[in-house]
Each structure stands twice: as structure tokens, then as C-alpha cells.
C-alpha positions in Angstrom: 120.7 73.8 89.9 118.7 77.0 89.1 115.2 77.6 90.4 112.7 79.3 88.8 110.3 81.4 91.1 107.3 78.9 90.4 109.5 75.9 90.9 110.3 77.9 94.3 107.2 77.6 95.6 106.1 74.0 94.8 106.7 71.7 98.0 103.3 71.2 99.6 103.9 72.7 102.6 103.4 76.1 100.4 99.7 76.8 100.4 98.0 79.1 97.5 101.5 81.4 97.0 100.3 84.4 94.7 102.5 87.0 92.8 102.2 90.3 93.7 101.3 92.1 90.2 100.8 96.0 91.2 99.6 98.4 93.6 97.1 101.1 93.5 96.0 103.8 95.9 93.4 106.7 95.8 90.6 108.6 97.7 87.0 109.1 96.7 86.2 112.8 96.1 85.6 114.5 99.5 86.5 111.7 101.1 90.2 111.5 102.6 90.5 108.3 103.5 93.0 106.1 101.4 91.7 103.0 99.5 94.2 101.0 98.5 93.8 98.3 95.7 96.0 94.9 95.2 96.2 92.9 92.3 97.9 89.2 92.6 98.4 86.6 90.4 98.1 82.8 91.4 101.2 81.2 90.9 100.5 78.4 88.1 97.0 80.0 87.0 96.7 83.3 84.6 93.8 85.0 86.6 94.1 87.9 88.2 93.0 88.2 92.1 91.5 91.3 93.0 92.3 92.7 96.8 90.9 96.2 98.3 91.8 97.7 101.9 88.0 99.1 102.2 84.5 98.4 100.9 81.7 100.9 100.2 78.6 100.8 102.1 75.8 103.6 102.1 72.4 102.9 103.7 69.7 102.5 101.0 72.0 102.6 98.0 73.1 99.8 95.8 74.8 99.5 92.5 75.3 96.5 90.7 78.8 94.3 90.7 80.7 94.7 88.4 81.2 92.5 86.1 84.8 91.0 85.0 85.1 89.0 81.6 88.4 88.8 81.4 90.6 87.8 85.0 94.0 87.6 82.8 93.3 91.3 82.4 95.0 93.7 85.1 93.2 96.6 83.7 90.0 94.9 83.5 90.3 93.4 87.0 91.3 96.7 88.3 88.9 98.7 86.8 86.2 96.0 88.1 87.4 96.8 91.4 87.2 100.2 91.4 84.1 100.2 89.4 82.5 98.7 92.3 83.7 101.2 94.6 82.8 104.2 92.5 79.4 103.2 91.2 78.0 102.9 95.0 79.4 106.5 95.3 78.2 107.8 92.7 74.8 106.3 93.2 74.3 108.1 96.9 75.6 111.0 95.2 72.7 111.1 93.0 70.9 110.7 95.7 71.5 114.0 97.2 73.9 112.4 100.0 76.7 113.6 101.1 80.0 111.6 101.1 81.4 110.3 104.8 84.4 108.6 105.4 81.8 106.0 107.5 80.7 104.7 103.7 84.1 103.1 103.9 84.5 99.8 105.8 88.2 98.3 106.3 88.4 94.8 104.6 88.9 92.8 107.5 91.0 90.3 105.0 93.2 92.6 103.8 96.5 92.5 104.8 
């Protein structure tokens, strides 16, 4: 008999198995530190899950989430992702602050 990767994964002792789809890594601009971004697809669903190695945090500076209309779309999903990521930066940018590598916090999830 030939299995199929989805077929592979259905006895119930497998719990939410995703697909890896891609990989992306990158700094921010005068920041070294390397942000890596994951995108995974549910087996047995067409949405995309989003996964990032750090999130951006600057005191007194916000930006507003990104919004994703589309979760079938890997560009959309990743550009979401990174959205997020740059809009903060860019924000305490305008602000006249200077970027740190502390404005990055490690997902503690991310694996």
C-alpha cells in the first residue's frame, strides 16, 4: 500500500502535525541580530501559520498589527509577519530612537 504524507500523519496519537512551507531569515538595519521567520501549513487545512524567532518591543512605541486577509497566501502571511516587525521599527525610528538589539525579544515558542 502507498501512503500519502497526509495519510501519514492521521492516527490520533499525532497531535496538530504542520508542513513546513519555507524559511526566511534577516536583520533590521543597524541591528545584527538574526530574525528568523517560519511559515507552516496545517496538515488538512489551507492556512498558513506564521512563526518568528523574535518579537519587537520599544518602550513608548506602537504600531498597529498587521492585518492578514488572505492565510492561504505565503506572501501575504509573510509579509504580515514582517510588517509587524518593521512597522514598530520604523515607528521608534521616527521617533528619533536609536535601534538596540534589546528591541528584540526571543519568542519563547519558537523552536
Amino acid at each position: 500500500m502507498s501512503w500519502s504524507r497526509e495519510e501519514a500523519l492521521t492516527d490520533p496519537a499525532v497531535v496538530k502535525p504542520m508542513k513546513l512551507l519555507s524559511e526566511f531569515r534577516f536583520s533590521l538595519r543597524d541591528i545584527r541580530t538574526e530574525i528568523a521567520v517560519r511559515l507552516y501549513q496545517p496538515i488538512h487545512s489551507i492556512d498558513i501559520l506564521v512563526r518568528r524567532s523574535h518579537d519587537i518591543v520599544v518602550d513608548g512605541v506602537q504600531a498597529p498589527a498587521s492585518v492578514c486577509e488572505n492565510l492561504s497566501s505565503e506572501g501575504e502571511v509573510l509579509h504580515a509577519a514582517v510588517n509587524d516587525l518593521i512597522a514598530v521599527y520604523n515607528a521608534a525610528r521616527a521617533k528619533g530612537l536609536k535601534p538596540e538589539a534589546s528591541w528584540l525579544r526571543p519568542n519563547p515558542d519558537f523552536r
